[in-house]
N, C-alpha and C positions, 0 to 999 in steps of 0.2 A: 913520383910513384913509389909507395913504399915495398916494403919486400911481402907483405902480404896479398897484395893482387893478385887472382890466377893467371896463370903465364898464359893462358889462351886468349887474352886480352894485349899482349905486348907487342902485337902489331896493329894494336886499333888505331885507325887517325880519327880521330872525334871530331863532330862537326862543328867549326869554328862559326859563330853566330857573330850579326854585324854589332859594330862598335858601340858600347855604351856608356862614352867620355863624361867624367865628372870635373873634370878641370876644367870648362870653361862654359859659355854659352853660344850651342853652334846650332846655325841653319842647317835640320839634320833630315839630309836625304838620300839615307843608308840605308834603311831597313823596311821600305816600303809600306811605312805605315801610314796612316790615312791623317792629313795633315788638318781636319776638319774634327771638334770631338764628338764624342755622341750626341744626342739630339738631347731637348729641355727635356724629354718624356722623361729615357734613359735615367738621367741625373736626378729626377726627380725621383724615380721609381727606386733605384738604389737608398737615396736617403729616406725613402719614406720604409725600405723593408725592414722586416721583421728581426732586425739587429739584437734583440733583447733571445733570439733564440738560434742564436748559432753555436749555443751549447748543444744542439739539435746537428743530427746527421741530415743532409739535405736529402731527398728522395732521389733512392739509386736509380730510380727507372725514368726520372724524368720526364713526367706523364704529360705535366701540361706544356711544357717544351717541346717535346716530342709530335706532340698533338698540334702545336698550333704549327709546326714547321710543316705537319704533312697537310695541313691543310691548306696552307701557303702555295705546296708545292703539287698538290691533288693527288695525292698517296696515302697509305694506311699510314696511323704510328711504328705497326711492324715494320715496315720499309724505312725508316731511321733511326739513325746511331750519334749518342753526342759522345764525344771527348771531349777531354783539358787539352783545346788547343787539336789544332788538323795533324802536330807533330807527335801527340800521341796516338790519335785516329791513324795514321799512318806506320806507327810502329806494330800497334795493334795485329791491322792488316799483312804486315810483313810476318809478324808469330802466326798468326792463325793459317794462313794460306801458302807459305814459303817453306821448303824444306832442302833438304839433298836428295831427292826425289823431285821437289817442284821447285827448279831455280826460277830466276826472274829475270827479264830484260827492262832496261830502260834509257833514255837517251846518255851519251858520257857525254852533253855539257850539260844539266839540267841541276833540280834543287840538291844540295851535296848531302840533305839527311839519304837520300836513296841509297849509295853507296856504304854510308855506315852501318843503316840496319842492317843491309846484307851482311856484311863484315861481321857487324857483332853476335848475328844468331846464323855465322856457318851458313849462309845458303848460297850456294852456287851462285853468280850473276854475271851476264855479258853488258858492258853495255857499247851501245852499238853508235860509232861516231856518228853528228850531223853533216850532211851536205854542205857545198859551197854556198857561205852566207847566214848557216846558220838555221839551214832550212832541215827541219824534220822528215825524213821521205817515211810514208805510211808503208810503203809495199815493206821495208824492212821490220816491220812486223806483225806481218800478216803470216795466219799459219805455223807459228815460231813452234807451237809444243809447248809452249813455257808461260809461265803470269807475264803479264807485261803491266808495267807500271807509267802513265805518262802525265807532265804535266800539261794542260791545255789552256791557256794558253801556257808557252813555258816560262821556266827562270831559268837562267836571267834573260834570256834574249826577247822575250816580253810577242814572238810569234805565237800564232796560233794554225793549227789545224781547221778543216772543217769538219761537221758533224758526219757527212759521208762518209769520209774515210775511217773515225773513230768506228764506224758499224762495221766496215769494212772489217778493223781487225780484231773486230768482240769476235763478230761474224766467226771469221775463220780461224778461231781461238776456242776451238767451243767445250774444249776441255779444260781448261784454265782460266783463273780470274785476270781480267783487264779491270784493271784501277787507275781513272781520271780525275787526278786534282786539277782541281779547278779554283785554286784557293785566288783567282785575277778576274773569275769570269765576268765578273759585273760592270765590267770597264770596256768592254765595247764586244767582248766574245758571246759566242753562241753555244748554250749548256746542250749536253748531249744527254740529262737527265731523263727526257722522256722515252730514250731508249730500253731505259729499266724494265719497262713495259712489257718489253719485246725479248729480252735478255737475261737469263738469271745469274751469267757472270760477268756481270757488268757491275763494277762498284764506282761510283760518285761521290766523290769528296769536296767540301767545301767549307769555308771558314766565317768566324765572325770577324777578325782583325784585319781585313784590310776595308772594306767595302765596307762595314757596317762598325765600323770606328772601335773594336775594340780589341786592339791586339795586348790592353793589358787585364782583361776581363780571361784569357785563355779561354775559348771556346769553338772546336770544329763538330763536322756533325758530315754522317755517310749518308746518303740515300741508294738502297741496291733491294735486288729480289728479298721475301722475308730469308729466307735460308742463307742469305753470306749475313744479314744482319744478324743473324742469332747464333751463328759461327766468333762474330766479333765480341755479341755479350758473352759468349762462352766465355774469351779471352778476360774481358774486362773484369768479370766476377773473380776471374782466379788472380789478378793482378789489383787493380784497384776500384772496389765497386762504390762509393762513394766518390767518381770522378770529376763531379759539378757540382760547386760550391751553391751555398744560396743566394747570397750576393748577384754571382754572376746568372743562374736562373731569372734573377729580377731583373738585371740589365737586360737581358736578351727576351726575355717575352715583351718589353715595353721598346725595344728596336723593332721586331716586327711589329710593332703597332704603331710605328712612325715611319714606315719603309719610304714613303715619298721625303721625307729628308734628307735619306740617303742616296736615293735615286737623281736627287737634285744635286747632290756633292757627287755625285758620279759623272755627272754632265761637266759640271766646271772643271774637274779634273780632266776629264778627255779634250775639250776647251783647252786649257793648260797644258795639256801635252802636246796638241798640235803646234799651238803658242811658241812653246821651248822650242821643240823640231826645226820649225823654220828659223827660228833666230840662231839657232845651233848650224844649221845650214849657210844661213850665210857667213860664220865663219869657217866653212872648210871642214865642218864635222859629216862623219860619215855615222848617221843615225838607221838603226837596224826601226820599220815597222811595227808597230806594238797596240796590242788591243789589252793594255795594262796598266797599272801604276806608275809605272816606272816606262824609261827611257834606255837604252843598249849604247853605247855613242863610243864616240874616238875621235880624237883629235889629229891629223896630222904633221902639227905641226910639235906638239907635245907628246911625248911617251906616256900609257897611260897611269904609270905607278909616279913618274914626277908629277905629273894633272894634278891625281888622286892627292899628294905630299905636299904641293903649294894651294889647291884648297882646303885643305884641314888647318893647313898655316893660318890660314886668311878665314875660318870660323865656318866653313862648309862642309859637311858630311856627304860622301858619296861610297858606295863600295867599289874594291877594285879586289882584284886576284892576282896572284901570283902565276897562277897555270898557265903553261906557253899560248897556248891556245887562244888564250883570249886574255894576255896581261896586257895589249893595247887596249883594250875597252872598259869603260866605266857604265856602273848598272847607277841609273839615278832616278830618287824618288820622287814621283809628280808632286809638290808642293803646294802651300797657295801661289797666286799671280805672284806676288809680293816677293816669295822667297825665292822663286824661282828668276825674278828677276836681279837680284841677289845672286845668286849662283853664277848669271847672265854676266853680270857685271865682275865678278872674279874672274870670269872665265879669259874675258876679251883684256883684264889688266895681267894675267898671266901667258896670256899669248903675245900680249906687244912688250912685254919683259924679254921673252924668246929673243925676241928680232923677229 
């Protein structure tokens, strides 16, 4: 850090993003990305776009993005917001809605940008430990007075809530925004988006990088009442209103127009994670429930930070934390069959290393 940073930043801890090794070639199931690439559509639609005019500002308002997601999702274009990516959709949400007047809660094990927004724009935050196992209790924020921020299903523990309870605590929040990411829903969770309906602070969050294969296209997108959405383009226009390249426009209208592609890559994946589960099972792993990408696991017979150190050895990507709380577990990415068997196979030649 140089000597020019403002000193109001010298306790920031920034959010450390999973590993992105160039030094070798690794079966990479760190960062929950979707191990399937986009559809022929996609790849086609990219190369066929209008590449000769990206000397051109792409359209801030992204009309016809905008337009075919609500019609996807049976709401006006008012009712949606896109961002570069659910992490600046999210940052967004934390400027526009969060102050020292309106702190925010959210769970303290869950995705760790929550913590830093807070941090970095000053705003008060509790966040409120999980239960034995991992488990979210609803009643802890219901009625809080405060935004509450969750993710649904979570990270990393790959649980979900049901959609009752999420109304439960819009419900008795009815002065503050509740914002549910839902950046995993499409893996076996149930979206609380139709609540929007019934709700005008209710914000819905959701991505294209994991389910619809493009976590290097950057693209998330809100669905909530018109009025939080036109609160968030306030934001955007003062920050960055040119947020969605053309490129990725063109990726992303030609994904919903292949949605059964990925609906079928959603299948095999949840396939695959039961797959993993049980073979993780029988060797003595304690696997947390997950309507997600990813898997929560621990070994007992391995610590999970040595696990984590002898499969990166052996050409395997998993994430692992340092925080007491849960430096036994490893968060792992549903892969294809193939990889994961792979993974399978490191796992059970570093367990009979142990003894």
């Amino acid at each position: 850090m140089s000597r020019y940073m403002s000193s109001r930043f010298d306790a920031l801890e920034a959010y450390v993003p999973g590993e992105q090794p160039q030094d070798m070639q690794y079966v990479k199931l760190n960062t929950n990305e979707s191990p399937f690439p986009p559809s022929p559509e996609v790849i086609a639609a990219v190369n066929a776009a209008e590449t000769e005019r990206l000397n051109r500002y792409s359209d801030p308002e992204g009309k016809a993005l905008r337009g075919k997601l609500a019609e996807m999702y049976g709401v006006t274009p008012n009712n949606v917001f896109l961002a570069n990516g659910s992490d600046e959709l999210l940052f967004f949400a934390f400027m526009a809605f969060c102050d020292g007047e309106r702190p925010v809660a959210f769970p303290g094990i869950s995705y760790g940008f929550y913590p830093v927004y807070a941090q970095l724009l000053g705003v008060p935050c509790t966040q409120i430990p999980l239960k034995e196992g991992f488990v979210l209790d609803p009643k802890d924020y219901c009625g809080r007075g405060e935004n509450i921020v969750i993710a649904n299903p979570n990270a990393p523990t790959g649980r979900a809530i049901p959609v009752a309870d999420i109304e439960e605590i819009v419900r008795t929040n009815p002065d503050h925004v509740v914002l549910i990411d839902e950046a995993y829903i499409d893996f076996g969770g149930e979206s609380c988006l139709p609540l929007i309906h019934k709700y005008d602070n209710l914000l819905v969050c959701q991505t294209f990088s994991k389910f619809r294969s493009l976590a290097g296209g950057r693209l998330g997108f809100a669905l909530a009442s018109e009025g939080l959405i036109a609160d968030l383009e306030k934001i955007k226009y003062s920050v960055n209103s040119y947020n969605i390249n053309r490129l990725t426009t063109a990726a992303a209208l030609a994904t919903l127009d292949s949605n059964g592609y990925y609906l079928e890559n959603s299948k095999k994946i949840q396939e695959t994670r039961a797959y993993t589960t049980t073979e993780l099972d029988k060797l003595g792993f304690e696997t947390l429930p997950s309507v997600t990408n990813f898997i929560f696991t621990r070994c007992p017979k391995v610590g999970g930070g040595a696990l984590y150190r002898e499969l990166k050895a052996r050409g395997v990507l998993v994430r692992h934390w340092d925080r007491a709380e849960i430096s036994d577990w490893l968060r792992v990415t549903i892969g294809t069959r193939e990889q994961m068997d792979i993974f399978l196979d490191k796992v059970r030649e570093i367990i009979k290393e142990a003894g």
